[in-house]
N, C-alpha and C positions, 0 to 999 in steps of 0.2 A: 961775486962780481955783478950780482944784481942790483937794481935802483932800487931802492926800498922807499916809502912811503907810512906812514902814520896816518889814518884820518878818523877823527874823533869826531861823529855825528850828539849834537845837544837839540834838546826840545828848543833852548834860544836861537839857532841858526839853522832850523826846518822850514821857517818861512822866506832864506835869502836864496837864490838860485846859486848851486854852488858852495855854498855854505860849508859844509862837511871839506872842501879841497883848496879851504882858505892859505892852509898853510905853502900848497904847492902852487897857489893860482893870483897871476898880479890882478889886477883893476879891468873890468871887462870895460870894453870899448862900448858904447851908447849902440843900442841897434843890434849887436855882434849875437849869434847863436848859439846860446851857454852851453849845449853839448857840442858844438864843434870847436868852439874856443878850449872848451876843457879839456875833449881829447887831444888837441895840437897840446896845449901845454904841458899834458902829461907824458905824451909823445917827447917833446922837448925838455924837459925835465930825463926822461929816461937816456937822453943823451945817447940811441943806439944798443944801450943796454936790456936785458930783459928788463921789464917792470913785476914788482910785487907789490901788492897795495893790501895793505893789513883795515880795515875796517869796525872801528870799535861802535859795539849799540848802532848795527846797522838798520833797526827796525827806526830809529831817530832820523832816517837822512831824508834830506826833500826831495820834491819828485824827482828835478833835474841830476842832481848827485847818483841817485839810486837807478835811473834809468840810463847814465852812461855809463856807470860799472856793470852794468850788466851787459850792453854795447860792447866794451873791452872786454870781460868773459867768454861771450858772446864769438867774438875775433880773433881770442887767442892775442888780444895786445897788452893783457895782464893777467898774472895771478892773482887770484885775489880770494883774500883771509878775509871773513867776516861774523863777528858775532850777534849772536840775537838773543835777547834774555826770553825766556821761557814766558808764553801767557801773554807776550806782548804784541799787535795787530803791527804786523810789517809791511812797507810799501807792496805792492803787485812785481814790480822789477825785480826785488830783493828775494821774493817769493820763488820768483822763475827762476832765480840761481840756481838753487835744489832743483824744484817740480820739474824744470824742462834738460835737467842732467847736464849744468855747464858748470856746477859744481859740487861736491860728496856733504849730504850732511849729514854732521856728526852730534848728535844729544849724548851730551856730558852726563854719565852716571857718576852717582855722590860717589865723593871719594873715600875709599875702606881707611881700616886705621892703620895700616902702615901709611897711606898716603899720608892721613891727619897728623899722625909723627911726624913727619918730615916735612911737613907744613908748619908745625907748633914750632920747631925745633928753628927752621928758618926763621918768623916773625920775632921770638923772642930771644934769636942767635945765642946757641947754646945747646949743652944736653939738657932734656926735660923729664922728670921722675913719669916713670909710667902711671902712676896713680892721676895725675896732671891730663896726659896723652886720655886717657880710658876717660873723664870727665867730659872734658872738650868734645869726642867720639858723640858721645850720650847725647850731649847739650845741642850739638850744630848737623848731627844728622848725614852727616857729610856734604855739607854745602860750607864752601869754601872762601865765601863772603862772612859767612855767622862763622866760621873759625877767627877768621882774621878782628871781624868787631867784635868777639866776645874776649879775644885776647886783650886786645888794645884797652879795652874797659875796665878789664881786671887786672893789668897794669896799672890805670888810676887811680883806679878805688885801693891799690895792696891787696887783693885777691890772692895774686901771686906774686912770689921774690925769687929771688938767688943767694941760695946757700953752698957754698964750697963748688961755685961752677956749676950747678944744676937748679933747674928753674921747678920748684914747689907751689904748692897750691899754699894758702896762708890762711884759707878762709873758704865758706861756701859759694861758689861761683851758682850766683841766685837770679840767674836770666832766664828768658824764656826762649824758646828754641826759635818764636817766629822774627823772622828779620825786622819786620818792621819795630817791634818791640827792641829789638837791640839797638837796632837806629835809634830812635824816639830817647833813649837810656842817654846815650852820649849825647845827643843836640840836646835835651834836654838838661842835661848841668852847663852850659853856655848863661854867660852872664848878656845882659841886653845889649849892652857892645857889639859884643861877638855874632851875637845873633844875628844883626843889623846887618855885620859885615857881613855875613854868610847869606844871607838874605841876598842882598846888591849882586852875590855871584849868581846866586840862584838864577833869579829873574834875568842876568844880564850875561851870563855865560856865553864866551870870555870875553874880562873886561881886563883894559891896560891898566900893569901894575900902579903905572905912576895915577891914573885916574883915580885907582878904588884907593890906597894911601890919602887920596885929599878928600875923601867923602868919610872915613874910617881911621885911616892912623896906621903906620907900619907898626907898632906891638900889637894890634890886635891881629892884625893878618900874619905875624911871625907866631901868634900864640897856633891860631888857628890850623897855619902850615904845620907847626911842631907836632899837633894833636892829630893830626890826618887826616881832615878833612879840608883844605883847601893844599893845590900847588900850583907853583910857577913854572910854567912853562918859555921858553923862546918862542919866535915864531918870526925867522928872520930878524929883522931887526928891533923886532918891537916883543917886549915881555910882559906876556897876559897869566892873568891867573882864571885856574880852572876847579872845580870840586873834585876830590878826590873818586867821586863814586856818586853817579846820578839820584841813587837811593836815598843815601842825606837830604838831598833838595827836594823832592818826593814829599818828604817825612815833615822839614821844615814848611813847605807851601801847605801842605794838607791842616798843619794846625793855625798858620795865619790866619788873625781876622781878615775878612774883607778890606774894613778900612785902612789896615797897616798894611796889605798889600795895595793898592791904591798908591797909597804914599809911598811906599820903595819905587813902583815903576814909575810915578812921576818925577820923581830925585832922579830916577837911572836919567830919565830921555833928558831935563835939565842939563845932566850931566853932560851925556854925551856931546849935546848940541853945542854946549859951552865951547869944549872942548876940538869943536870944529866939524866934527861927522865928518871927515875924510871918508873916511873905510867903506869898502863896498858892502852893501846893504844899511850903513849907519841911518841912513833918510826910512828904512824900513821897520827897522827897529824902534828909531823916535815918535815914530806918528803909531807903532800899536801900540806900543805901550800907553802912550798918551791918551788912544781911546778905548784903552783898557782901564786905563786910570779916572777915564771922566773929564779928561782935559779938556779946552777947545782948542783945537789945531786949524789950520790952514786951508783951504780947500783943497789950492793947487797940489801942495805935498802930499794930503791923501790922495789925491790920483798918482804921483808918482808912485807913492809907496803898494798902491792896487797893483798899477802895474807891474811894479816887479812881483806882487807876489800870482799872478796868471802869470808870468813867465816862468815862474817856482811850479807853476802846478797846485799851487797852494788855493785851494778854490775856495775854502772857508774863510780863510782868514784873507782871501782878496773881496769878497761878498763883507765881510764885517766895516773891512776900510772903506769899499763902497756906499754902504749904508751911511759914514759914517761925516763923507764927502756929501753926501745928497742933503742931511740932515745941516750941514754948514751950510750949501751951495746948491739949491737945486737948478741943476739947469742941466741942457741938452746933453753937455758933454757928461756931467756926472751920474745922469740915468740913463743914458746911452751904456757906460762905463757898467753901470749895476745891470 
């Protein structure tokens, strides 16, 4: 009977205020105070019901996102689920969930091998030969991520098959236990197509279906969805595609040149702008990238884009648009602004 919620925090919507609550949250009104807009809509969204707000890669939300769930923890005006991957420097808000006891945290021990059975058993639907289960074990350590991508691999490569209804090993499952290496293995057989497209999500996470299709081609993003690293999502009425797992994108940026990252964020902001930047944060998105890219941009827009992200909290990358605004336009308002 409760209101449930999804919200999927990305590196790409850490600089939008709100970002992380896209799905639940229309178009803020010019001026309007992102944490009181947010809670009323969430409020309204809950329609009198409890709320629960599940929170995916909460160490990714920006400041405003992360500082009204904690608000609503805080109040008792939601439950709220939130993960944080291990190693990773989490907002102060998201911190105080735990430290100041308004939520239980819980550090996930690797999972044993009956768990990993029943994990293998799920991914590759079926019974699986113990010899299979007892590899897998060895290989992934009990981390649950390097289960699921060293299956998936060993699916493409014929690792493993199905004989009489049971899933066998075929061959040496010849991975190495560190995640990154497992990632690196599958983006790494990506043909430059595929790349591209996976690229454009990367840096532009999430981008409308119909958009990435005219930059890419729907068989490359059907290849990519089939493989498991990208999906489609809804998001009311509009259908965005998202990466399967931020790690992929991690994996992918860390080996791009410079210059071919340059050029994907300058194709994204093109894009977007073409395409009209409705969307709340689009004017913010277009002008970093752009001088992430080396582009010249606008004055005016870089101070828009500043200030939403000092409304974000976003103090770096509002100092970078500023620099960026002064170096176009120096004058009162844009070194006032810096």
């Amino acid at each position: 009977g409760a209101a449930t919620a999804r919200l999927a925090a990305t590196r790409a919507a850490a600089a939008i205020p709100l970002g992380a609550l896209s799905s639940v949250m229309p178009e803020l009104e010019d001026g309007a105070n992102p944490l009181f807009a947010g809670s009323r809509e969430l409020k309204r969204f809950a329609a009198g019901r409890p709320l629960v707000l599940m929170v995916d890669d909460a160490h990714l939300l920006d400041g405003v996102s992360a500082t009204l769930i904690l608000q609503l923890a805080v109040a008792r005006d939601a439950f709220v689920i939130a993960t944080v991957r291990s190693g990773e420097i989490a907002p102060e808000p998201v911190v105080q969930l735990w430290k100041d006891g308004h939520a239980d945290r819980i550090d996930l021990a690797p999972l044993d091998e009956v768990d990993v059975d029943a994990l293998v058993g799920t991914i590759l639907g079926g019974a699986v030969d113990p010899e299979l289960v007892s590899s897998v074990c060895r290989l992934a350590q009990g981390n649950p991520l390097i289960v699921r991508e060293l299956l998936l691999s060993a699916k493409e490569d014929g690792s493993v098959r199905r004989d009489d209804g049971v899933w066998h090993r075929a061959g040496g499952l010849s991975v190495s236990v560190r995640l990154g290496e497992l990632v690196d293995q599958r983006i790494g057989a990506l043909d430059d197509e595929a790349r591209h497209a996976l690229a454009l999500v990367v840096e532009g996470e999430p981008l409308g279906l119909t958009l990435l299709e005219r930059l890419t081609g729907a068989t490359v993003l059907e290849q990519l969805e089939q493989r498991g690293l990208l999906e489609v999502r809804m998001d009311g009425r509009r259908t965005e595609v998202w990466l399967c797992h931020p790690l992929h994108g991690e994996a992918l940026v860390a080996k791009m040149t410079p210059r071919r990252r340059r050029a994907t964020l300058a194709l994204l902001a093109d894009a977007v702008e073409q395409a009209g930047g409705r969307r709340r944060g689009d004017v913010l998105r277009i002008m970093s990238w752009r001088v992430e890219a080396g582009v010249a941009c606008d004055a005016g827009r870089l101070i828009e884009a500043s200030v939403q992200s000092v409304r974000a909290m976003s103090w770096d990358a509002a100092a970078t648009l500023c620099r960026a605004a002064w170096a176009t336009e120096p004058t009162w308002q844009t070194g006032m602004l810096l």
